[in-house]
One Martini backbone bead per residue (centre of mass of N, CA, C, O) as a GRO file, in nm:
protein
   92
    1UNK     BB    1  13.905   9.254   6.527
    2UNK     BB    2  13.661   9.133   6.350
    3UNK     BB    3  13.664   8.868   6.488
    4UNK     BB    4  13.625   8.920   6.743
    5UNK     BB    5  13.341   9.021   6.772
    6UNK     BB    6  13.198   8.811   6.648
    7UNK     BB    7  13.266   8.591   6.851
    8UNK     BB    8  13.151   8.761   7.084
    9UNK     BB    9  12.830   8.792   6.945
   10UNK     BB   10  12.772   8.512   6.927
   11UNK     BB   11  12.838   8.448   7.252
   12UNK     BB   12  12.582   8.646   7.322
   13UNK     BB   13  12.368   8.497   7.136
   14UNK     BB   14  12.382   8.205   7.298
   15UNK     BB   15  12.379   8.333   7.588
   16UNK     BB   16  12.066   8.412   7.560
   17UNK     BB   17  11.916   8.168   7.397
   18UNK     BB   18  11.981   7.976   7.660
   19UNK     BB   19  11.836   8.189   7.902
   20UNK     BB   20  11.563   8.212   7.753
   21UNK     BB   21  11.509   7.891   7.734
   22UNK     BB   22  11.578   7.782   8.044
   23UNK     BB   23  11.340   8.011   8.199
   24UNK     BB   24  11.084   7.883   8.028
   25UNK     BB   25  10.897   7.841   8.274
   26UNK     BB   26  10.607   7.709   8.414
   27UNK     BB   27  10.423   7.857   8.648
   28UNK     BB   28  10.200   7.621   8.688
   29UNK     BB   29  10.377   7.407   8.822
   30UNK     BB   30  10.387   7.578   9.119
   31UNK     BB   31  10.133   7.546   9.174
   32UNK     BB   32   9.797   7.537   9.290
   33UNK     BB   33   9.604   7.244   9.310
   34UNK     BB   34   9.351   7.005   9.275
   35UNK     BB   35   9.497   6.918   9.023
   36UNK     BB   36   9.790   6.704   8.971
   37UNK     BB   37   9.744   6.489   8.753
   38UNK     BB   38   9.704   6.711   8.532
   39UNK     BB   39   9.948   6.853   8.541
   40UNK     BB   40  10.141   6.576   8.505
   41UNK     BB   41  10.014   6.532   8.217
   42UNK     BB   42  10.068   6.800   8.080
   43UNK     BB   43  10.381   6.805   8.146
   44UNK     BB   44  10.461   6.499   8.037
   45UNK     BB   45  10.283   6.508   7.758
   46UNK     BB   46  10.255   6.817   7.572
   47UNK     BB   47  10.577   6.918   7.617
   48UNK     BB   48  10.719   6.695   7.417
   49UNK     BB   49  10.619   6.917   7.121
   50UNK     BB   50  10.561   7.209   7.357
   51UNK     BB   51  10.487   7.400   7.533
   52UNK     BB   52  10.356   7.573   7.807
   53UNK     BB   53  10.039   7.682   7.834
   54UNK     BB   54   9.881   7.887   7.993
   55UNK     BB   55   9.536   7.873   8.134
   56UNK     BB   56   9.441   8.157   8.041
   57UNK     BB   57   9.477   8.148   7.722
   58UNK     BB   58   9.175   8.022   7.763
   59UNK     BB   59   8.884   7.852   7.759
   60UNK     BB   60   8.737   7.601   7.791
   61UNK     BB   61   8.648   7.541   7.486
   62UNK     BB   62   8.920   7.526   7.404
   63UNK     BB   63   9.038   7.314   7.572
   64UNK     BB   64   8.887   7.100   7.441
   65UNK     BB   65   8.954   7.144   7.141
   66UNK     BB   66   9.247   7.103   7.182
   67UNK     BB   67   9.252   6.779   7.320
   68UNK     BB   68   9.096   6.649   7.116
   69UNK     BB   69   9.329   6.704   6.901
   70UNK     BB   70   9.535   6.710   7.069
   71UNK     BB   71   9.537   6.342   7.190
   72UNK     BB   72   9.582   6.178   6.964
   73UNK     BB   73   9.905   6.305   6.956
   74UNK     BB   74   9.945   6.151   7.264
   75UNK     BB   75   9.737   5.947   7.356
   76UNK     BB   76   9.483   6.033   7.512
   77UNK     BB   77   9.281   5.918   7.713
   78UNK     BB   78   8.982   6.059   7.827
   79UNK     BB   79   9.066   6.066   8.129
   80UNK     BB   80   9.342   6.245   8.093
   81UNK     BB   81   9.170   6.476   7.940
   82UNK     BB   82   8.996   6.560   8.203
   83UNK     BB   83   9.242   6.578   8.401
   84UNK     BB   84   9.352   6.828   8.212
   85UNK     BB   85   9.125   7.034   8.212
   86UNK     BB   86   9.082   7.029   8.523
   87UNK     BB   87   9.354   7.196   8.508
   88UNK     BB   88   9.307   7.423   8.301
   89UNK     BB   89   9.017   7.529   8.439
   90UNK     BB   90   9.000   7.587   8.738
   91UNK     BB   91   9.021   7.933   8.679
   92UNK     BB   92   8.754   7.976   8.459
   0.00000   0.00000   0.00000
């Protein structure tokens, strides 16, 4: 009986975290914006190594100190990290 709740257990515990993860998407991406090339920029490069976070998340000049730092792990030139900026900051 007791291996029975535990496989039971475990099978609840990983279609949880299977309905989790694969739910986590990013609001951002059905939105409405006026920058289309930053948005699919930024979920096409940016969320290769992570989530995509909220553009909510940050202030204008956070999110410039972000795409600076990780811009160059993502390979993005200048101009993509400009369109992706502003996407992110469109509404801040």
């Amino acid at each position: 009986m007791t291996l029975k709740f535990l496989v039971f257990y475990l099978i609840v515990i990983i279609t949880i975290n299977f309905v989790a993860c694969s739910s986590s998407t990013n609001s951002n991406s059905n939105s409405t914006t006026k920058f289309p090339e930053g948005r699919e920029l930024y979920n096409s490069k940016c969320t290769g190594c992570h989530k995509a976070f909220e553009r909510e998340l940050h202030t204008t000049a956070e999110w410039n100190k972000i795409l600076q730092e990780m811009g160059s792990k993502a390979k993005l030139t200048d101009n993509e990290k400009q369109m992706i900026l502003d996407y992110l900051t469109e509404r801040n």
